[in-house]
SEDO-585077 format. One line per 10 residues: number of its first residue (from 1); their letters; for each residue x, y, z of C-alpha. Coordinates in nm, 4 decimals, always signed. Layout:
% SEDO-585077
NUM> a> X Y Z  ...;
END
This chain:
% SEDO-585077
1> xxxxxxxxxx> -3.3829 -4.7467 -2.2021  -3.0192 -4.8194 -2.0782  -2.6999 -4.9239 -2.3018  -2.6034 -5.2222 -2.2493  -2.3676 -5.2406 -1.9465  -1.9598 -5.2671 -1.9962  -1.8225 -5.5935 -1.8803  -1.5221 -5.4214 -1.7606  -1.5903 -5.4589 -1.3378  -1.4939 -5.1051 -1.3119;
11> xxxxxxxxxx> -1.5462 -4.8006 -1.5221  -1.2978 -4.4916 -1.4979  -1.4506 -4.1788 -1.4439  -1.3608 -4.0848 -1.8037  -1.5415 -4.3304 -1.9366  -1.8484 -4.2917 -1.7569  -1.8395 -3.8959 -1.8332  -1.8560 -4.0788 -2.2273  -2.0973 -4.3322 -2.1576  -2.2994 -4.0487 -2.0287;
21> xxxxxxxxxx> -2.2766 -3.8436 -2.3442  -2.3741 -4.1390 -2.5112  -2.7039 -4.1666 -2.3605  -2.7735 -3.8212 -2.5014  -2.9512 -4.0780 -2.8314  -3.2579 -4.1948 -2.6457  -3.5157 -3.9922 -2.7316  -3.8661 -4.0172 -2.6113  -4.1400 -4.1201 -2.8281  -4.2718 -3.7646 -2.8915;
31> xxxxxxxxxx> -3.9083 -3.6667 -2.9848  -3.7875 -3.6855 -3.3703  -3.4231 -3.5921 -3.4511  -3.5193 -3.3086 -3.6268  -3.7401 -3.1739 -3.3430  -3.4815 -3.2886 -3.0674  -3.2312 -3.0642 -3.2878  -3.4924 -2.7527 -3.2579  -3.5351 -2.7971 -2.9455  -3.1369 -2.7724 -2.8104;
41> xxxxxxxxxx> -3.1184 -2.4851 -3.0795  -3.3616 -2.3141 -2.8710  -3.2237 -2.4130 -2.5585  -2.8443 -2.2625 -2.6614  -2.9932 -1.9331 -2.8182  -3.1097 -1.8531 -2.4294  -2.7768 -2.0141 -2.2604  -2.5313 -1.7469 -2.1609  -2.2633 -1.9743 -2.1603  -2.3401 -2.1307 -2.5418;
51> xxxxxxxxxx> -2.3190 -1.6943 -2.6257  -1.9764 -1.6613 -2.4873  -1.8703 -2.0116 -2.6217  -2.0321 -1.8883 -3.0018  -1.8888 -1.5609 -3.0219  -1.5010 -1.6777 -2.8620  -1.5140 -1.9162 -3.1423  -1.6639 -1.6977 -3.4384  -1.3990 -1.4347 -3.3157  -1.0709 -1.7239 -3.3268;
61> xxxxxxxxxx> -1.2111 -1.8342 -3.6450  -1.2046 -1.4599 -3.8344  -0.8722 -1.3943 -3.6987  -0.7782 -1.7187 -3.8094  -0.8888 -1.6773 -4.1242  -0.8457 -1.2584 -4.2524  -0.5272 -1.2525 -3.9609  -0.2321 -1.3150 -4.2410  -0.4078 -0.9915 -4.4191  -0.4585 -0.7962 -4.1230;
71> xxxxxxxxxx> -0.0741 -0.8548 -3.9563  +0.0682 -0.4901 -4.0668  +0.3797 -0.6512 -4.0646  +0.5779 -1.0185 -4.1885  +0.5315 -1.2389 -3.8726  +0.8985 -1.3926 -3.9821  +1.0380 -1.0322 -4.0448  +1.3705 -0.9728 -3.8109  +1.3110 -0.5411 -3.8553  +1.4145 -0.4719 -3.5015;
81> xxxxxxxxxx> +1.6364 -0.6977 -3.4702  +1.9009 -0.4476 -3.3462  +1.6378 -0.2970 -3.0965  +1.6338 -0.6184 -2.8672  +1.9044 -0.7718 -2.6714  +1.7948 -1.0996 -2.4830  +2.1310 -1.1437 -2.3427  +2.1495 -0.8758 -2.2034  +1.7594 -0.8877 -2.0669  +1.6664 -0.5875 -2.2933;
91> xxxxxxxxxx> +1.3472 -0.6360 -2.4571  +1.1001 -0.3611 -2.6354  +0.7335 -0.3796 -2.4775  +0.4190 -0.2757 -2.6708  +0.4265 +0.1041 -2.8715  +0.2909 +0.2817 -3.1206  +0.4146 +0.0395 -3.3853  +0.4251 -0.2671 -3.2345  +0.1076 -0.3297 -3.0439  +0.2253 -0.6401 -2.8981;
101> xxxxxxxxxx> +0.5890 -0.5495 -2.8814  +0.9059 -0.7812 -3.0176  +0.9982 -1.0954 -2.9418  +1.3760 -1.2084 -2.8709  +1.4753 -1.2097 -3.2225  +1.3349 -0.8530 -3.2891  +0.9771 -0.9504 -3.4713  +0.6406 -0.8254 -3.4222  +0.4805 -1.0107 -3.1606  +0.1162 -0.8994 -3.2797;
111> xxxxxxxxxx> +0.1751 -1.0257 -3.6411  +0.2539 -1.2825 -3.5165  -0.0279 -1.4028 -3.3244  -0.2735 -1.3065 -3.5839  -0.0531 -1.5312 -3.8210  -0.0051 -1.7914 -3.5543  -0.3733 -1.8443 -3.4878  -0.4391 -2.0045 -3.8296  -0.2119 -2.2205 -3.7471  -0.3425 -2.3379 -3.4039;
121> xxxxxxxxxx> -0.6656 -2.3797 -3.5398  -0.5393 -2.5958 -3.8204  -0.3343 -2.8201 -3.5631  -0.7089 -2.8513 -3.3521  -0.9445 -2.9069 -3.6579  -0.7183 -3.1686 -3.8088  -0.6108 -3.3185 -3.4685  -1.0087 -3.3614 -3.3985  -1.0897 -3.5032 -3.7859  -0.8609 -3.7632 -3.7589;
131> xxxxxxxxxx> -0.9808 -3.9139 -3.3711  -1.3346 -3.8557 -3.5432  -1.3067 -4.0490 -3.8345  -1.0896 -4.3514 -3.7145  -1.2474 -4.3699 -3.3660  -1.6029 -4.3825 -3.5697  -1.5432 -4.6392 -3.7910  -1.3916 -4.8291 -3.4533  -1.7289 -4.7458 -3.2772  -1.9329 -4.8182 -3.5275;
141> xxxxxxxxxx> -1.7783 -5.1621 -3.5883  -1.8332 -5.2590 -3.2539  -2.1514 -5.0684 -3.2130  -2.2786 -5.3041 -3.4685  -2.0969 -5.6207 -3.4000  -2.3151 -5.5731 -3.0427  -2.6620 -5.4831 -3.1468  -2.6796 -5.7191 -3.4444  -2.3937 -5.9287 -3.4647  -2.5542 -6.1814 -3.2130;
151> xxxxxxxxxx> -2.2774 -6.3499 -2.9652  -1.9671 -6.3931 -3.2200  -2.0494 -5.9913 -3.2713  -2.0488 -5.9578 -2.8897  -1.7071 -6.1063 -2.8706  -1.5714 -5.8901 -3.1375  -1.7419 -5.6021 -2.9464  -1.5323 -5.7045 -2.6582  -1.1940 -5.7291 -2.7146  -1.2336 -5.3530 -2.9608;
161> xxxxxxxxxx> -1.3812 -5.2132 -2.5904  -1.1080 -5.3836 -2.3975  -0.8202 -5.1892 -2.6356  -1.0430 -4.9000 -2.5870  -0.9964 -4.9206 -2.2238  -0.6592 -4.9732 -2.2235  -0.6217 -4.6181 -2.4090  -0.8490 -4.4254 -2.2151  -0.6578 -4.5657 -1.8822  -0.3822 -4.3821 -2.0037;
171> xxxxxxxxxx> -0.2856 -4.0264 -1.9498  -0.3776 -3.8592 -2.3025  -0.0639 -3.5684 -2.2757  +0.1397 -3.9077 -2.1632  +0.0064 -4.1001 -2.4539  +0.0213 -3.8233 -2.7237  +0.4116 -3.7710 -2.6209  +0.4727 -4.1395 -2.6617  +0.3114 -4.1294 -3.0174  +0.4475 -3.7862 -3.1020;
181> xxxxxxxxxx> +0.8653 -3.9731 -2.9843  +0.8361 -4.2800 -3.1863  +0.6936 -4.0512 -3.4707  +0.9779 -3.7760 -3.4920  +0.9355 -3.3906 -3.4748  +0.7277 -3.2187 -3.7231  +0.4250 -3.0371 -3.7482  +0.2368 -3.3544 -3.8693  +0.3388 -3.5829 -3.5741  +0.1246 -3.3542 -3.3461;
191> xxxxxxxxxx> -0.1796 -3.3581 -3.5334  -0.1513 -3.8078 -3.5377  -0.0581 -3.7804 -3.2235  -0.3631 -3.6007 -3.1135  -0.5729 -3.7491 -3.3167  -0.4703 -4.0975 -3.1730  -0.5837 -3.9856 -2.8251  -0.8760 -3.8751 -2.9204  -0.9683 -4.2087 -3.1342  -1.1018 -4.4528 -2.7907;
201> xxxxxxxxxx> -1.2998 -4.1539 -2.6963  -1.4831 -4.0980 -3.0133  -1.5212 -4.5101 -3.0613  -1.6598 -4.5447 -2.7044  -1.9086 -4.2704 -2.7779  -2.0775 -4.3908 -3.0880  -2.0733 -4.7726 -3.0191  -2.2314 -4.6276 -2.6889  -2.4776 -4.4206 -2.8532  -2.5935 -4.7379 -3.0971;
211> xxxxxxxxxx> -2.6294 -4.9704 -2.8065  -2.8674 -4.6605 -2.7123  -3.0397 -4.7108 -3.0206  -3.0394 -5.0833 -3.0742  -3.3816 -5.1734 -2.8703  -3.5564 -4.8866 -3.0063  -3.8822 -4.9499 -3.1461  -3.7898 -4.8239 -3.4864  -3.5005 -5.0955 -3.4784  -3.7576 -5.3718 -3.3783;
221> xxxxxxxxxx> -3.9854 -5.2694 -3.6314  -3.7150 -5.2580 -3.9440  -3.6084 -5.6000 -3.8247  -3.9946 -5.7245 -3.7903  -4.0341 -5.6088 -4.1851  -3.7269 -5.8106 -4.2683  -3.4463 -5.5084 -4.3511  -3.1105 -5.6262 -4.3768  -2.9269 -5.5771 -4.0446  -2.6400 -5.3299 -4.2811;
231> xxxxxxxxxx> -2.9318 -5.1468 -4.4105  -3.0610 -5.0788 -4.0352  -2.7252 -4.9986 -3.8925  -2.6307 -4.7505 -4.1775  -2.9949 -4.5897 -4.2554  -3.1192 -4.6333 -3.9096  -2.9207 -4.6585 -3.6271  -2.5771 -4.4950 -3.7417  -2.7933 -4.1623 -3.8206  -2.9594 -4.1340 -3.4780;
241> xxxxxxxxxx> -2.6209 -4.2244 -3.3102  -2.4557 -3.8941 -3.4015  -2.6089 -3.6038 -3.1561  -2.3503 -3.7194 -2.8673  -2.0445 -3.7327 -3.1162  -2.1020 -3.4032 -3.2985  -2.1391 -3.2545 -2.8995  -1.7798 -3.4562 -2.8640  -1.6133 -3.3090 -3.1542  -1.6945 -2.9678 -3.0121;
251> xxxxxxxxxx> -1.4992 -3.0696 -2.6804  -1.2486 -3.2526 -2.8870  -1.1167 -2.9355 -3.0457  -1.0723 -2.7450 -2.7016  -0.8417 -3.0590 -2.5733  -0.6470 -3.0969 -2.8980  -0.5506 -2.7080 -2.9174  -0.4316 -2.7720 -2.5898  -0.2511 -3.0697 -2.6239  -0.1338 -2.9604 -2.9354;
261> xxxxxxxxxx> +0.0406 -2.6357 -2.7423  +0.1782 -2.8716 -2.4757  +0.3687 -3.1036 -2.7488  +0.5049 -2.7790 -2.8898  +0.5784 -2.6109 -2.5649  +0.8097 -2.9428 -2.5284  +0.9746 -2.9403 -2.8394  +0.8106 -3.1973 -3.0166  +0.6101 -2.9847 -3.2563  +0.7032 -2.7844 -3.6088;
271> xxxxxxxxxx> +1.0534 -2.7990 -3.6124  +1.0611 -2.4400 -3.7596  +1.0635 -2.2046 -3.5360  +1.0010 -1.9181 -3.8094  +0.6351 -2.0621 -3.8374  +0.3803 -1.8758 -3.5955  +0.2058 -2.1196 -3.3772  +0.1047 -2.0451 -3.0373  +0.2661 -2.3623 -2.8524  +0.5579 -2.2688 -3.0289;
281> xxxxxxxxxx> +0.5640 -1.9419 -2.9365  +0.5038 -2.0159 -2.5766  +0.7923 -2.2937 -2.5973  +1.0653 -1.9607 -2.7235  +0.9095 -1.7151 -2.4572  +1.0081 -1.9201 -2.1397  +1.3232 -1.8379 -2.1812  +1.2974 -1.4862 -2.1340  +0.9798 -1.4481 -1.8822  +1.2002 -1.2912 -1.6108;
291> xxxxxxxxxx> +1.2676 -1.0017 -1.8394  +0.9739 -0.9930 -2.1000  +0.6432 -1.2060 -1.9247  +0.4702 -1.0536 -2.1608  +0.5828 -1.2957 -2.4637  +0.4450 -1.6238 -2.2484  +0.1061 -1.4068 -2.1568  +0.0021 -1.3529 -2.5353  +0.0306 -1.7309 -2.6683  -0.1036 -1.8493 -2.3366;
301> xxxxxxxxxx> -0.4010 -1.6573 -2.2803  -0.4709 -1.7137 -2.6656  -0.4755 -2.0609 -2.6120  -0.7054 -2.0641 -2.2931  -0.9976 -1.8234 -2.3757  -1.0341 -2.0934 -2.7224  -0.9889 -2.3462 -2.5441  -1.2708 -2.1783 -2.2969  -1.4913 -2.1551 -2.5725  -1.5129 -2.4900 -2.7323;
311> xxxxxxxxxx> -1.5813 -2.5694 -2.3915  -1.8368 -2.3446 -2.2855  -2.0227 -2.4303 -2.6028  -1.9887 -2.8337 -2.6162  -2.0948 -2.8347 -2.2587  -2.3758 -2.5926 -2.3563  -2.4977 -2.8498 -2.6356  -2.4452 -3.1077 -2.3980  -2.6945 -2.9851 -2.2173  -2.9130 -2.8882 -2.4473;
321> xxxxxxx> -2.9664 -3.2277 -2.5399  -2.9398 -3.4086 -2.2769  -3.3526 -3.5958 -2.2159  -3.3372 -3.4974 -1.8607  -3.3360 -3.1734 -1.8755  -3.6127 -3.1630 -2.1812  -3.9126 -3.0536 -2.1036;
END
């Protein structure tokens, strides 16, 4: 069973790599949700990769959560102030009492990053909930308008994939910027401006993943018995749609954290620099990475290995559920 095709004459590879995803809702006739569910549960439990992915994540979210309580030390606290001269390309490296070692402006660089990851992961969760929520009520508008709407639905269907289009052709970073300028700078602007990137790829996905569903036999047979077509779409189709997006929402988070670093590595992010936040803190360091590299390594490779393992696991429960590989 095959979505029905695009009218667009030529699909980007982005939007095939969704359209894919989307086919993740057929199921075969032996296949419930629930048992498709305990079946890719299974599947990740053995999957190396879905390990890695799990524990990167569970460890980002404790420090995220207990760091405030377990920085020995005020992440906006100037105590060493006099210990540090960036001018002069004097800088204090990790010790005893500074793990990490200071910044430019004499604070602890390891209270800070245990402060600063709460706030990263805020910027990604938030980022991701707003593309999920506005690009799903944009999917599943269309997805509807398509399956049951008959041709005016088709039409409507049409020109809400031909926007979509249009914002998936463009560069996301590019596209985020342009949101996060006409905006202004604050710590707000980068999670709409994330969020808005993420919208086409979330609507694309679930009207994708209904299309999927609308020629199931469990559609044909609701419609046989008379159902209303709202009833279907919200009882029926809407709640075997969502295996694909909950997979994208796990892939989501890696590429907001990093877009959400690369808007604050160019300025467009909190305006106070006194907040912790990783992109910020990457932003300050590049100043100084002749004398102290050190300052750009921490925020960087903190950003990368979470990034890594949203990644590792939505591409692990991408697999897990994709039909072909079910045996």
């Amino acid at each position: 069973m095959n979505a029905t095709p695009d009218s667009s004459p030529k699909l980007t590879k982005r939007a095939d790599k969704i359209d894919r995803l989307a086919q993740l809702t057929e199921r075969t006739e032996s296949t419930s949700g629930a048992g498709l569910w305990r079946e890719a549960f299974r599947r990740l439990r053995t999957n190396k990769a879905a390990i890695i992915g799990g524990a990167v994540i569970g460890l980002f979210v404790l420090i995220a959560v207990v760091g405030p309580w377990l920085a020995p030390y005020s992440p906006t606290a100037q105590d060493w102030r006099g210990e540090v001269f960036p001018n002069q390309g004097r800088f204090v490296g990790p010790r005893g009492e500074n793990w990490f070692g200071l910044d430019h402006l004499g604070r602890d660089e390891f209270s800070r990053m245990l402060v600063g990851a709460r706030q990263t992961l805020l910027v990604g969760v938030v980022s991701m909930l707003i593309g999920l929520v506005a690009g799903a009520v944009i999917g599943a508008v269309s997805g509807a308008a398509a399956t049951l709407g008959g041709e005016p639905g088709r039409r409507v269907d049409t020109v809400i994939m031909r926007v979509t289009d249009i914002m998936l052709a463009l560069p996301s970073l590019l596209l985020a910027v342009s949101v996060a300028a006409v905006l202004g700078q604050s710590l707000t602007t980068v999670m709409i401006a994330v969020g808005v990137v993420q919208v086409p790829v979330f609507a694309r996905l679930l009207r994708g993943s209904m299309l999927a569903q609308g020629s199931s036999d469990y559609v044909l047979a609701a419609k046989a018995v008379g159902i209303r077509k709202r009833r279907i779409v919200l009882t029926q189709i809407m709640p075997n749609s969502l295996s694909p997006v909950i997979v994208q929402a796990t892939l989501s988070l890696a590429t907001a954290i990093i877009e959400a670093a690369a808007l604050s590595y160019l300025g467009l992010g909190n305006p106070d620099p006194a907040i912790p936040e990783w992109g910020v803190m990457l932003s300050q360091a590049q100043r100084f990475f002749d004398n102290a590299p050190m300052m750009s390594v921490y925020p960087a490779v903190g950003i990368i290995v979470t990034a890594l393992g949203f990644t590792l696991l939505g591409e692990a429960m991408r697999e897990a559920l994709d039909p072909k590989l079910r045996g």
